[in-house]
BAKOLZA-804120 format. One record per residue: residue in three letters; z, x, y of N, C-alpha, C, O in turn. Coordinates in steps of 0.001 Angstrom, whole numbers, padded with zeros to 6 digits, always signed. Atoms other than C-alpha are relative to their C-alpha. Layout:
N
ALAZXYZXYZXYZXY
...
END
This chain:
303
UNK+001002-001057-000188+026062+001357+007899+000372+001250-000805-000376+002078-001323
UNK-000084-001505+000702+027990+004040+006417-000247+000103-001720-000145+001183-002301
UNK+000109+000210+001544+027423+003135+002709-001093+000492-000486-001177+000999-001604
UNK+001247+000102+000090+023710+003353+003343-000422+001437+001015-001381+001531+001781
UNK+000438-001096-001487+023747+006758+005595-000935+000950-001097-001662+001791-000569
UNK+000602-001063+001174+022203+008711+002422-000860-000131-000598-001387+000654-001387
UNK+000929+001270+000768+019991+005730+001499-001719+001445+000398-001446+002604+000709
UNK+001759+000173-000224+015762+006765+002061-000738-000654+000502-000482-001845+000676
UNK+000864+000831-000494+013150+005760+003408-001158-000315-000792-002049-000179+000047
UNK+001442-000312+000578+009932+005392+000863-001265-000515+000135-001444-001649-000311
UNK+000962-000132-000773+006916+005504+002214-001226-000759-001218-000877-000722-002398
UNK+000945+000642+000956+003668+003592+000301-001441+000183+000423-002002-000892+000633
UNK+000955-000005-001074+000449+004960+001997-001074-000588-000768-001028-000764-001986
UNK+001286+000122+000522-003004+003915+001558-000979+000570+000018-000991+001241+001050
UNK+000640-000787-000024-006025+005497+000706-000347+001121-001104-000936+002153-000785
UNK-000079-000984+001075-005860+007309-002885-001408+000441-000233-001716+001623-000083
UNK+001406-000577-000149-009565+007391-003342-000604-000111+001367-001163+000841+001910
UNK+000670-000075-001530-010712+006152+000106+000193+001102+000649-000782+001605+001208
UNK-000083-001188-000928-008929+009190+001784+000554+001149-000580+001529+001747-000124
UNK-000376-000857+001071-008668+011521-000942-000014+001527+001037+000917+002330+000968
UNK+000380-001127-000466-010161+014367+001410+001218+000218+001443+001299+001321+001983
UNK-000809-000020-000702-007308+013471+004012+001203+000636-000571+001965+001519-000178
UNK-002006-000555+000649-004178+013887+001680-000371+001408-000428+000548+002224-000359
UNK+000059-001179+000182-005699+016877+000672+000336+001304+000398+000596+002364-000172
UNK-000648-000816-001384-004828+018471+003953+001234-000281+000543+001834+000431+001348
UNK-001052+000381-000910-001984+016219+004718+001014+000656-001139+001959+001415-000921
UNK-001256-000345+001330-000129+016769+001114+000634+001165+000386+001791+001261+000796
UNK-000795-001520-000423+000035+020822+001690+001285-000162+001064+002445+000176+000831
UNK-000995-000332-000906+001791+020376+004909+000845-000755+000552+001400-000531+001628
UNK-001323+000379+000085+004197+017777+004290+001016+000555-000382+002155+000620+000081
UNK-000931-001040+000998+005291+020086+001344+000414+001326+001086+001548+001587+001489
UNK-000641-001376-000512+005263+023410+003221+000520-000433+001431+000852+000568+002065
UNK-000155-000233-001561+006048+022472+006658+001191-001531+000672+001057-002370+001563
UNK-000951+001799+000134+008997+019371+006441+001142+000000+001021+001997-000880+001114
UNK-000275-000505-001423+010326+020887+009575-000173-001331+001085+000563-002031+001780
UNK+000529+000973-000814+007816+018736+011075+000703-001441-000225+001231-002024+000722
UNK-000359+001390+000394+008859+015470+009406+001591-000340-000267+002511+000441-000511
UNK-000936+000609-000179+011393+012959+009461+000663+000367-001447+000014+000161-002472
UNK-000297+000032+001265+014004+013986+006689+000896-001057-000620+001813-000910-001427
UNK-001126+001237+000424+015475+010433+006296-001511-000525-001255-001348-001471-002025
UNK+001127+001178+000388+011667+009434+004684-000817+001155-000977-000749+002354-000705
UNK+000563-000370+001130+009573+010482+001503-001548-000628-000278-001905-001693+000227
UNK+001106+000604+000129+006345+009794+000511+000290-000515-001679+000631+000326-002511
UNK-000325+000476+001309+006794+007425-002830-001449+000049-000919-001581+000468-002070
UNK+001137+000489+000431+003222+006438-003314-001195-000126+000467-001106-000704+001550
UNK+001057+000487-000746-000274+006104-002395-000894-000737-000972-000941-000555-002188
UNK+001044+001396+000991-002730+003334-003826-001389-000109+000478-001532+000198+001662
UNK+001088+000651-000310-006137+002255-003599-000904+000234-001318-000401+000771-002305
UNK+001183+000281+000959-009552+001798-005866-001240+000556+000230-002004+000086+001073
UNK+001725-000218-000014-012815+003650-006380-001002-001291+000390-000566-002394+000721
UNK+000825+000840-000617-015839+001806-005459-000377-000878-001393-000100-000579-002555
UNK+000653+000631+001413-017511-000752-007817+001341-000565-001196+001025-000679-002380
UNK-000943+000422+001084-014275-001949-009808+000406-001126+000184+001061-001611+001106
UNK-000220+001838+000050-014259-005537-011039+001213-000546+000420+001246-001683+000893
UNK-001382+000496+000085-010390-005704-010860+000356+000415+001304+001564+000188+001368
UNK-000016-000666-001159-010336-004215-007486+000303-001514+001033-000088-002677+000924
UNK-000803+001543-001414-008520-006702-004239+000064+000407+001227-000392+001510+001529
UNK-000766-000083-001329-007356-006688-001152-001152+000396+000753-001773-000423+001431
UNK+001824-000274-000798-010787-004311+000289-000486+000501-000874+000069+001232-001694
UNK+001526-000465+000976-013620-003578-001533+000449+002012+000189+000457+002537+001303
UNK+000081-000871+000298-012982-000021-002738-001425+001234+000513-002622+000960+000433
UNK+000639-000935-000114-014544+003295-001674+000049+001705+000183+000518+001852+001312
UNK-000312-001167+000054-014303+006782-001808-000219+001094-000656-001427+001178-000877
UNK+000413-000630+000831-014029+009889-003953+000309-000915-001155+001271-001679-001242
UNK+000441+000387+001612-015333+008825-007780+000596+000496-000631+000450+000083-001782
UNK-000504-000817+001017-013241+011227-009298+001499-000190-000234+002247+000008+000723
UNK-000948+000337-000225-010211+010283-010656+000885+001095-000381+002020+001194+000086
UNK-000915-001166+000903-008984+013502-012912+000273+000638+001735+001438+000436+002075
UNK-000362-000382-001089-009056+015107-009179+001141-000748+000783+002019-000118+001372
UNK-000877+000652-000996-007100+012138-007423+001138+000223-001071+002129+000321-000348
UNK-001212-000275+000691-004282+012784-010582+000378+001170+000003+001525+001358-000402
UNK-000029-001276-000245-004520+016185-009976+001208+000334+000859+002301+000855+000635
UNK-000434+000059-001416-003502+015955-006614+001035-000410+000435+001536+000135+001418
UNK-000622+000608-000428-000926+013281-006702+001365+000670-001080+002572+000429-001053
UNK-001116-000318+001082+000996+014894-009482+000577+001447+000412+001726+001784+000129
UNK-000059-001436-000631+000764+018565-007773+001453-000299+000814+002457+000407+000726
UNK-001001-000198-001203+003052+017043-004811+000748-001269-000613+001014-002285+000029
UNK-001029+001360+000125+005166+014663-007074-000472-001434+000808+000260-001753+001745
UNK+000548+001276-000473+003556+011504-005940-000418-000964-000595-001543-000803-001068
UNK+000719+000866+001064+003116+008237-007852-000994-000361+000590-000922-000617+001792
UNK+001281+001014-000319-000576+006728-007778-000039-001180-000680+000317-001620-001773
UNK+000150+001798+000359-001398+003315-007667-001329-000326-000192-002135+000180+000588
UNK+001015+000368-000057-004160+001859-008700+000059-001425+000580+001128-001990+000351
UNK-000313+001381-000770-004859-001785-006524-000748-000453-000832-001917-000462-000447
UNK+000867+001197+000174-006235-004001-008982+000351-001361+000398+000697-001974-000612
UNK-000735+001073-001048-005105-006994-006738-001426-001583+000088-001324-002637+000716
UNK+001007+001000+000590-008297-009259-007823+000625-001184-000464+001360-001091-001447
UNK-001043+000781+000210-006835-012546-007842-001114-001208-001298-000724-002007-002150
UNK+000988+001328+000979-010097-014748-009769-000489+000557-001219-001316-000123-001827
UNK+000003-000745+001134-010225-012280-012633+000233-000919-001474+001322-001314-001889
UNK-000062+000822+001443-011462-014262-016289+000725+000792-001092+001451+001754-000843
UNK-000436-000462+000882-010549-013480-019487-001338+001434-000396-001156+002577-000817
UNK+001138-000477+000731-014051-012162-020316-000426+001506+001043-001314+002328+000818
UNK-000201-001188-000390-013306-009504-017750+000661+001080-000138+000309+002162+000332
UNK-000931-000931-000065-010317-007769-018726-000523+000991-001162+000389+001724-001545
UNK+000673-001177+000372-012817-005372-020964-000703+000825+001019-000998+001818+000353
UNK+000627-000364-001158-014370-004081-018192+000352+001630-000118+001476+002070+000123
UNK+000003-001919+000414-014899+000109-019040+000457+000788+000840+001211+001742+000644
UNK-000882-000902-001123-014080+001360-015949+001104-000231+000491+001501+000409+001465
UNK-001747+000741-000651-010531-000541-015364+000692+001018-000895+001399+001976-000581
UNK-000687-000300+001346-009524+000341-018774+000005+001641+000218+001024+002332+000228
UNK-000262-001480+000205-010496+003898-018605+000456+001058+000841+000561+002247+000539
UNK-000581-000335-001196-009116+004563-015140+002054-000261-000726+002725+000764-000848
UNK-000709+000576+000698-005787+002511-016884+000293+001184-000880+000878+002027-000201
UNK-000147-000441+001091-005499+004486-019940+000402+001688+000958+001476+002269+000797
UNK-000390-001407-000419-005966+008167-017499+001404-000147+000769+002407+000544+000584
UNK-001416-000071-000662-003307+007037-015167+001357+000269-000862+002260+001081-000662
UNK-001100+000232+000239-001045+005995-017414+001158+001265-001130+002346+001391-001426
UNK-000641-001322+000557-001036+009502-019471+000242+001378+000611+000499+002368-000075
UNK+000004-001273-000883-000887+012157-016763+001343+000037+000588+002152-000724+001118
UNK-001785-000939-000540+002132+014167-015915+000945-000901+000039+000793-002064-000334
UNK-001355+000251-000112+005800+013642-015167+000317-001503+000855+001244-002278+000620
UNK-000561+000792-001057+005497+011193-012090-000851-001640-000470-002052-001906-000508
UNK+000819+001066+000882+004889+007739-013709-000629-001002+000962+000012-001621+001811
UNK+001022+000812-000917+002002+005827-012028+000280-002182+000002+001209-002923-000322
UNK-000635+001878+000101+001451+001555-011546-001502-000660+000719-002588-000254+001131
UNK+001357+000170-000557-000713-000449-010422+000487-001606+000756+001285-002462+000375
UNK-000385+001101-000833-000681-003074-007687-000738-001516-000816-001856-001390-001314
UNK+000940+001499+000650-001907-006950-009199+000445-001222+000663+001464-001404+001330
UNK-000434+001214-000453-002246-010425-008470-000272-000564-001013+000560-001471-001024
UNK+000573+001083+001308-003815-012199-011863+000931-000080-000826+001353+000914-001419
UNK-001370-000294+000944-001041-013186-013806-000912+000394-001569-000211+000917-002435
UNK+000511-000539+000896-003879-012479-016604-000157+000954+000007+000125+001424-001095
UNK+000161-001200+000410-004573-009527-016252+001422+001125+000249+001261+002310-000041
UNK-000994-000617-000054-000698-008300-015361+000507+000204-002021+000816+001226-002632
UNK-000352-000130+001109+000037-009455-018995-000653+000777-001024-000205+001303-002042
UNK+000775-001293+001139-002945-007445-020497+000430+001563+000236+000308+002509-000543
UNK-000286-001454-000005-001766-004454-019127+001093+000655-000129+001339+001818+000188
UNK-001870+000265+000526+002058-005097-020410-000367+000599-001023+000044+001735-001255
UNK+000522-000132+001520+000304-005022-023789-000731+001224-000013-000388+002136-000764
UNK+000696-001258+000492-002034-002446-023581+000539+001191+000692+000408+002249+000077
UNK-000547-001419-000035-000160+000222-021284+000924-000027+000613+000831-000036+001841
UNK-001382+000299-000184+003097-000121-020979+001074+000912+000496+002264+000633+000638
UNK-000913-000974-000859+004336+003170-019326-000488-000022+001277+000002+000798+002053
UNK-000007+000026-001713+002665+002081-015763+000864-001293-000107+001059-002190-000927
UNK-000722+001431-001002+004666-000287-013634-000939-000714+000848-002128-000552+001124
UNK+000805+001208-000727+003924-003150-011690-000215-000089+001439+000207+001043+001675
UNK-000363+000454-000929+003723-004179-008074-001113-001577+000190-002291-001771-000107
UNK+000350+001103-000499+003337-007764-006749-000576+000224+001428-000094+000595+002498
UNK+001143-000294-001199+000394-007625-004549+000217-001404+001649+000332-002628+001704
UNK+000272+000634-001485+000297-008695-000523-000632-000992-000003-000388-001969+000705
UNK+001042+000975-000302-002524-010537-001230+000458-001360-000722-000293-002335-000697
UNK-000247+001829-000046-000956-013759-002350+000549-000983+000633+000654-002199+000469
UNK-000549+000794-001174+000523-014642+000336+001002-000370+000196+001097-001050+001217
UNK-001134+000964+000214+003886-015769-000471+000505+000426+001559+000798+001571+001905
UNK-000829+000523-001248+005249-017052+003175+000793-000857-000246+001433-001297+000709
UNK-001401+000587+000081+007664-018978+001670+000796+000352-000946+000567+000490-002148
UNK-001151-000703+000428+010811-017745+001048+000672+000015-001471+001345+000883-002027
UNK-000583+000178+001320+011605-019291-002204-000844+000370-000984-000348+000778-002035
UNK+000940-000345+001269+008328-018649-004305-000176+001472+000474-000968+001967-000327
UNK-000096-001581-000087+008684-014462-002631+001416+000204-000823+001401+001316-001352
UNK-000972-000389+000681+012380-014643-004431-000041-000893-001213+000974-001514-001530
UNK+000371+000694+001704+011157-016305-007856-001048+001168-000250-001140+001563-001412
UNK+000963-001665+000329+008347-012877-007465+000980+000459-000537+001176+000426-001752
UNK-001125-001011-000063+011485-010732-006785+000748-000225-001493+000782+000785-002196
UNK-000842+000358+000931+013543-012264-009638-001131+000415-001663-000936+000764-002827
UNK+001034-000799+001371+010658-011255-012112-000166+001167-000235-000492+002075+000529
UNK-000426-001325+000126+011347-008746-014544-001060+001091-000338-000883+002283-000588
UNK+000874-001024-000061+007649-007751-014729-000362+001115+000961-001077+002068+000651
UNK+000195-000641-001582+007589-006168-011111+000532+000854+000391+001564+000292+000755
UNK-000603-000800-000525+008893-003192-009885+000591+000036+001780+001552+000370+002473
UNK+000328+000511-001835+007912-004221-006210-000181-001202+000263-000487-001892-000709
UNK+000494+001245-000320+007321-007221-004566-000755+000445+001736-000125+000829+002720
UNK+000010+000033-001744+005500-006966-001169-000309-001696+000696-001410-002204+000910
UNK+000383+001193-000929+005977-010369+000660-001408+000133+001327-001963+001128+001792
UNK+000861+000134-001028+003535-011710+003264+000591+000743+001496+001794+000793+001752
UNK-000772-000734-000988+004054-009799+006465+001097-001004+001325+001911-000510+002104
UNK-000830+000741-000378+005598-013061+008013+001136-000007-000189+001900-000307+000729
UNK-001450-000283+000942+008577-012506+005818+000269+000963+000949+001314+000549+001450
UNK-000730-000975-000355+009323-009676+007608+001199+000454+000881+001945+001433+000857
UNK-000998-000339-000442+011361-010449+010048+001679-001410-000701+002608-001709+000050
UNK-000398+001331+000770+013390-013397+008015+001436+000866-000576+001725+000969-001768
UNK-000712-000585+000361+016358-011353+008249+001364-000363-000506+002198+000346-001070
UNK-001410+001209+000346+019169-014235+007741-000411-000091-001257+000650-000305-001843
UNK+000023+000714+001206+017782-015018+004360-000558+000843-000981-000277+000602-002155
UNK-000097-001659+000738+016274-011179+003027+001610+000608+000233+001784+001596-000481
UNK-001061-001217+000260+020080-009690+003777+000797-000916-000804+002011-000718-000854
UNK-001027+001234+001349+021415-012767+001019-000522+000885-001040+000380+000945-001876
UNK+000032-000254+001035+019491-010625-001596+000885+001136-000244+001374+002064+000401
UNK-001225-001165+000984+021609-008834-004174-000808+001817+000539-001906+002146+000988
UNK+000896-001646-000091+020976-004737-003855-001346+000026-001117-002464+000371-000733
UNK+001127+000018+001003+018716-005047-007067-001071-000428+000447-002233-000059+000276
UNK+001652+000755-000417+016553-007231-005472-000473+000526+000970-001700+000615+001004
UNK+000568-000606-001151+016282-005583-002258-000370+001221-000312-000651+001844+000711
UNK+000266-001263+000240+015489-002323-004014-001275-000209-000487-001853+000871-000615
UNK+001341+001025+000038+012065-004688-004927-000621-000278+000904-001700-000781+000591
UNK+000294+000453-001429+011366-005305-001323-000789+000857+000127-000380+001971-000200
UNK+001090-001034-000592+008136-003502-000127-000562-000729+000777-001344-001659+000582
UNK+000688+000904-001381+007463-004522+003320-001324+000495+000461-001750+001616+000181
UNK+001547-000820-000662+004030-003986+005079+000209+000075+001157+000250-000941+001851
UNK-000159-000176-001618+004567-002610+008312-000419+000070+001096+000284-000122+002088
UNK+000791+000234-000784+001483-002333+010245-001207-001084-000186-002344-000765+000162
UNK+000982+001359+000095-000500-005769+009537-000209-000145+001775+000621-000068+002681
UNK+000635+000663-001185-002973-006840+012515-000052-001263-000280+000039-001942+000742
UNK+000707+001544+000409-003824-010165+011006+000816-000963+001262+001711-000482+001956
UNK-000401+001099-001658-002852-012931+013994+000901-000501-001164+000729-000592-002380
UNK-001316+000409+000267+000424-014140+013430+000068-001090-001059+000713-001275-002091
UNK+000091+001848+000469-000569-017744+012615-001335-000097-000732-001935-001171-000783
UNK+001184+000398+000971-003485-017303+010432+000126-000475-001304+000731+000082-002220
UNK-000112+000635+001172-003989-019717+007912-001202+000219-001109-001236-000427-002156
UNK+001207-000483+001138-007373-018031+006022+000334+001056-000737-000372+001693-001519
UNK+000123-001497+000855-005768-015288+004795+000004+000289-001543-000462+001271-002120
UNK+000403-000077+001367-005612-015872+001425-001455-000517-000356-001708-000599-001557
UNK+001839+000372+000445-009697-017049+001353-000350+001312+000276-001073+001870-000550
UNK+001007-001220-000324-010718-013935+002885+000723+001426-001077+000289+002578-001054
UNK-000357-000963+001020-008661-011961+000060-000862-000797-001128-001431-000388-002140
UNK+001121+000688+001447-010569-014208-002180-001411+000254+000148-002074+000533-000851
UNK+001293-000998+000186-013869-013031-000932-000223+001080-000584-000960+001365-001528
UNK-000059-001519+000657-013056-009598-001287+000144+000126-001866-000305+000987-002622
UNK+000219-000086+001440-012522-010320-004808-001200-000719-000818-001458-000420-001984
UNK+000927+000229+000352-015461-012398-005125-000890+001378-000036-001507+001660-001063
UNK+001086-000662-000058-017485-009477-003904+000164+001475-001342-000722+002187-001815
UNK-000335-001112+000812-016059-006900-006217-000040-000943-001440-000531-000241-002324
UNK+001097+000545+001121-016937-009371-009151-001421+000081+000258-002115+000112-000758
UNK+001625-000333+000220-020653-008909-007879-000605-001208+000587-001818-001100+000762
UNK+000607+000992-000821-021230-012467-006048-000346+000529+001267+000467+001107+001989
UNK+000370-000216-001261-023257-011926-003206+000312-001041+000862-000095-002180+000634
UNK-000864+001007-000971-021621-013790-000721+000260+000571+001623+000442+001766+001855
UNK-000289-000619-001428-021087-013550+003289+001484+000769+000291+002480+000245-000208
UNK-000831-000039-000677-018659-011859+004831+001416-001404+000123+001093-002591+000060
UNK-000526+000832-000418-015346-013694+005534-000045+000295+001665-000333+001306+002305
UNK+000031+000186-001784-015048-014795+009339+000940+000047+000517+001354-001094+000725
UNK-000982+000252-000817-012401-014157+011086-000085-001078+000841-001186-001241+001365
UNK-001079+000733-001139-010243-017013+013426+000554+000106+000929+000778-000649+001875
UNK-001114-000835-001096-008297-015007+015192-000680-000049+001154-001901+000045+001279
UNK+000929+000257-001338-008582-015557+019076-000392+001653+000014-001529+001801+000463
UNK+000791-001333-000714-009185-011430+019468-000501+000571-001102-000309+001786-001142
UNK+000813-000512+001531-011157-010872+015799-000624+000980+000704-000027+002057+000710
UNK+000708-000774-000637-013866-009192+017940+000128+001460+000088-000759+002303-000042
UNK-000657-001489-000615-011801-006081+018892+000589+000777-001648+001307+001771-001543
UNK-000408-000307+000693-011118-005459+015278+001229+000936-000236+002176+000691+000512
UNK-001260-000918+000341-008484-002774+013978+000568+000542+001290+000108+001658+001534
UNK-000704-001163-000408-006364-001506+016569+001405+000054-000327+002015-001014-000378
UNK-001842-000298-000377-002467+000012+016373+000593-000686+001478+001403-001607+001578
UNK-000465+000692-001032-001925-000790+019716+000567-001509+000175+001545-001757+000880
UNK+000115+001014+000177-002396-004558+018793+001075-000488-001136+001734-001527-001173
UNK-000545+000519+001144-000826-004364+015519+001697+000117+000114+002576-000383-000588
UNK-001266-000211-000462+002215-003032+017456+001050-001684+000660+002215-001978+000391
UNK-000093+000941-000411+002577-006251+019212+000063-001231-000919+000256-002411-000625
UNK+000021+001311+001112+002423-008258+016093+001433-000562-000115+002231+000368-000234
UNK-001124+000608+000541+005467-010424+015433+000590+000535-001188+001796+000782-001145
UNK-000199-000568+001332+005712-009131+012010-000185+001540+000080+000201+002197-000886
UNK-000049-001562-000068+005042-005419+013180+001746+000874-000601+002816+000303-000392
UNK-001278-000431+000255+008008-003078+011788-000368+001575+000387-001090+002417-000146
UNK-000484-001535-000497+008985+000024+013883+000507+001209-000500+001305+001041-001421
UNK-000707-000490+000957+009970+002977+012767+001675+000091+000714+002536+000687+000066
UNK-001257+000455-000378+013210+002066+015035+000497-001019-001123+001398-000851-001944
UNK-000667+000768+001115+013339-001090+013031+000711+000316-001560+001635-000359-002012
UNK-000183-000096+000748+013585+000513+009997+000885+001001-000290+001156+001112-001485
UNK-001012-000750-000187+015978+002980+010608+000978-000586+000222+001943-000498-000537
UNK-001365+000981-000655+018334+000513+012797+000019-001117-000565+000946-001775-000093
UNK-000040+001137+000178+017657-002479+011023+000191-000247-001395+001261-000616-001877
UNK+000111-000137+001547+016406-002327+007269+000806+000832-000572+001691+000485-001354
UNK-000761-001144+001341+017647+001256+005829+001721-000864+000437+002487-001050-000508
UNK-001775+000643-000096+021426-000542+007279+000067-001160-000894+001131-001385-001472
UNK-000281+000639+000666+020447-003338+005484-000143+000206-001413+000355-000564-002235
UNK+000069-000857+001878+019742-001522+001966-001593+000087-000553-002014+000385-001670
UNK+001129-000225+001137+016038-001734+001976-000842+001413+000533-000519+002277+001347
UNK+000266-001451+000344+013987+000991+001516-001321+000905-000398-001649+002089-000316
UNK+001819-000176-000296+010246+000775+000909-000726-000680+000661-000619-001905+000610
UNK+000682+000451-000316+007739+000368+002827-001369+000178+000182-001616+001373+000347
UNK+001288-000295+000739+004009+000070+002307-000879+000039+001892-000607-000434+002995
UNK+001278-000583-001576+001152+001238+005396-001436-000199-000670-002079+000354-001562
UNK+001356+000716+000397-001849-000931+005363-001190+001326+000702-000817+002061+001616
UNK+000926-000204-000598-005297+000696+006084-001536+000751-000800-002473+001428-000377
UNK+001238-000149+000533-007709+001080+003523-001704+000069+000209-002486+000925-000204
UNK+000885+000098-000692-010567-000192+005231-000239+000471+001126-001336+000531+001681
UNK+000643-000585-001281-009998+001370+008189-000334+001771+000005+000029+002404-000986
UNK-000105-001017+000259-010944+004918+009122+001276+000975-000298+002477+000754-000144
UNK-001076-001206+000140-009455+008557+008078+000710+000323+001277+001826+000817+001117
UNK-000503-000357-001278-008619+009078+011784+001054-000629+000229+002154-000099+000384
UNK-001192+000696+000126-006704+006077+011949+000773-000066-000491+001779-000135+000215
UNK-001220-000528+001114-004494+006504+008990+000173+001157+000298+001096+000980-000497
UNK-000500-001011-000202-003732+010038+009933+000843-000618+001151+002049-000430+000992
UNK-000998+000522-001274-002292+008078+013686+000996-000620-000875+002032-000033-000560
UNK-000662+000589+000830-000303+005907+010938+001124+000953-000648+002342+000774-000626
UNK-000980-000763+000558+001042+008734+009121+001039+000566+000695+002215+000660+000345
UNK-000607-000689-001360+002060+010430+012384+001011-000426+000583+002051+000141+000919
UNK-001125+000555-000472+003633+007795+013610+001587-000728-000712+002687-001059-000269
UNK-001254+000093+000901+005794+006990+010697+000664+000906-000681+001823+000611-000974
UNK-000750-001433+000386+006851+010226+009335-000171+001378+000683+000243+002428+000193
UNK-000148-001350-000654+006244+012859+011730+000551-000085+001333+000414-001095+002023
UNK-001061+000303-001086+008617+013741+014618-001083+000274+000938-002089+000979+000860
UNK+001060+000059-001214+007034+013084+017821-000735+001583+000706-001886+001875+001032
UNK+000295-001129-000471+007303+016553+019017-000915+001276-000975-001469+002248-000461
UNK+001039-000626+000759+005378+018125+015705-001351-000906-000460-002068-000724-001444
UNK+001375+000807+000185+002571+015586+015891-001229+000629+000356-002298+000603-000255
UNK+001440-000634-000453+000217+017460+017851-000350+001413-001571-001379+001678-002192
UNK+000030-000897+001018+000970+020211+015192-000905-000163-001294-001793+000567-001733
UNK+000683+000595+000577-000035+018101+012798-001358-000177-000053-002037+000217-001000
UNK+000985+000201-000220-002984+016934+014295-001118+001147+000030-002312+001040-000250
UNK+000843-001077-000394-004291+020183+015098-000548+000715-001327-001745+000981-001441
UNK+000405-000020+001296-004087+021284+011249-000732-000647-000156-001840-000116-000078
UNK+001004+001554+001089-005834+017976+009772-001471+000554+000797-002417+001010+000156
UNK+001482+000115-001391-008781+018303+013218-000503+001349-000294-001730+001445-000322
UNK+000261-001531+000062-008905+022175+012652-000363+000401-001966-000694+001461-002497
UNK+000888-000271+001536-009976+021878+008730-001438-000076+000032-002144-001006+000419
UNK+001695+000699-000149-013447+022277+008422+000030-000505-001409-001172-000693-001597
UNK+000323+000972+000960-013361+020587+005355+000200-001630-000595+000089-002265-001644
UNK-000439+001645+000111-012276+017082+006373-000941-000060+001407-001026+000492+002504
UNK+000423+001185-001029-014369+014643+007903+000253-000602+000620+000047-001727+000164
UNK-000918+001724-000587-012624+012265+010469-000686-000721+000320-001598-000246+000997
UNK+000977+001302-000572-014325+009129+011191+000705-001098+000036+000191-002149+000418
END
C-alpha cells in the first residue's frame, strides 16, 4: 500500500455535449472550492457526442451543437475531451463524413491538454492514426470483452491509451493484479453500470445504437432484464455485482496500482449525473453545498 499512497484517482465523466450546461457550473467549483472534494481524485476527462454523428456509439448523442464552446471550457479547467465515436458497423464509405472529420481536426488542434477519442471500428481507429495523430485512443466499453484474454490482447495494443473492459471484469481481481504497472495504467473501469449482471444482448443493443446513428430506422432495443421496467436507478446500480465503490477504489484498486475510472450516464438525466459526481468526488459533508450551488443557478436546467 505504501508505494501507491501518492498514486490518484482519475476520474472519466460523461456528458461533454449532453451536459455541457452542467460542467459549466460544476467546473468553477471544483476549481475554486476543492475544500469540498476528495483530494486523492482528479477529474481526467469527460466524453460524449453531439447529436446526428454517423461515428457516434454507445447512446445516440445529444446536446449543446457547439463544439468551439465545449473546447473552450474543457481547456479553461485543464480537462481532456473525448469525443465517443464508439460506432462499431462503420464502412469505409463513411469515414468522410464532414462532421466527424471537422469535429476531429478542431479537437485535435486546441490548447495544451491533448484530447482522444473513444472507438470501436478497427477501421476507423486506423483512419484517424493517419489523419490525426496528436489525439489518443481509448478502447471502447461497447465491445464487450468479458473474457479475460481478448481484454489483455486490447491492453497489450500499442494503439490504445485506455482500455475499458466489460463491467464483468471488474471484479476479476486474481487475474487484473497479474498485469504489469504499464498495463494497469490502461485499465479504465466503469463503475456505475446497471445492465443485469448476466445479460447476454448487450452487445446487439450497442449495435442498434449504432445502427440508429447511421440513419436506419429501426426499433428500439428491448431490454431482458427481469427489472428493465424501472429503468436507470443508482440505488440498483449499487447492488450490481460489478458496481465499484468509492470504498472499493480507494481500499482495493488505488492499492492495487489502478487508477482510472470512467462514470457511465450519458443517456440519463443532468440531475442524475450531478448524484454521480457527488458521490464519487465530493465529501459527504460538502454535498449539500454542492447541490445547493448547481440547484441555485438559474441558468441550469435539471431534468
Amino acid at each position: 500500500m505504501s508505494q501507491r499512497k501518492n498514486k490518484k484517482v482519475y476520474y472519466h465523466l460523461p456528458g461533454l455535449f449532453e451536459f455541457y450546461e452542467l460542467y459549466c457550473v460544476f467546473l468553477p467549483l471544483y476549481k475554486k472550492r476543492r475544500e469540498y472534494f476528495y483530494d486523492w481524485c482528479e477529474i481526467s476527462s469527460i466524453y460524449g457526442s453531439p447529436a446526428d454523428c454517423l461515428w457516434g456509439g454507445g447512446r445516440a448523442g445529444f446536446g449543446s451543437d457547439n463544439p468551439e464552446e465545449v473546447l473552450k471550457l474543457t481547456q479553461e479547467y485543464g480537462v481532456s475531451a473525448r469525443l465517443t465515436f464508439s460506432n462499431s458497423l462503420l464502412r469505409k464509405e463513411h469515414l468522410t463524413d464532414k462532421k466527424c472529420n471537422v469535429l476531429c481536426k478542431m479537437f485535435e488542434e486546441v490548447g495544451e491538454k491533448r484530447n482522444g477519442v473513444i472507438v470501436h471500428s478497427d477501421l476507423l481507429l486506423k483512419y484517424l492514426e493517419i489523419n490525426y495523430p496528436k489525439l489518443y485512443f481509448v478502447s471502447s466499453t461497447t465491445k464487450v470483452l468479458t473474457d479475460f484474454n481478448e481484454f489483455l490482447q486490447e491492453v497489450k495494443k500499442e494503439d490504445f491509451q485506455y482500455v475499458v473492459p466489460d463491467f464483468r471484469l471488474n471484479k476479476a481481481f486474481d487475474k487484473l493484479n497479474m498485469l504489469s504497472e504499464q498495463e494497469k495504467n490502461k485499465v479504465e473501469f466503469l463503475c456505475n453500470e446497471c445492465c443485469w449482471f448476466g445479460c447476454k444482448d448487450r452487445k446487439q443493443c450497442y449495435e442498434i445504437v449504432s445502427r440508429k446513428n447511421l440513419g436506419e430506422m429501426i426499433p428500439d432495443h428491448e431490454c431482458n432484464s427481469p427489472d428493465a421496467k424501472e429503468g436507470y436507478r443508482f440505488s440498483k446500480a449499487m447492488k450490481n455485482p460489478g458496481f465499484i465503490s468509492v470504498d472499493d477504489i480507494k481500499k482495493i484498486y488505488l492499492p492495487m496500482g489502478f487508477e482510472n475510472f470512467k462514470i457511465e450516464g450519458r443517456g440519463l438525466g443532468s440531475a442524475l449525473v450531478l448524484e454521480f459526481l457527488l458521490y464519487y468526488m465530493v465529501k459527504p459533508e460538502y454535498q449539500i453545498c454542492v447541490r445547493e450551488e448547481v440547484y441555485l443557478d438559474n441558468m441550469l436546467d435539471l431534468f
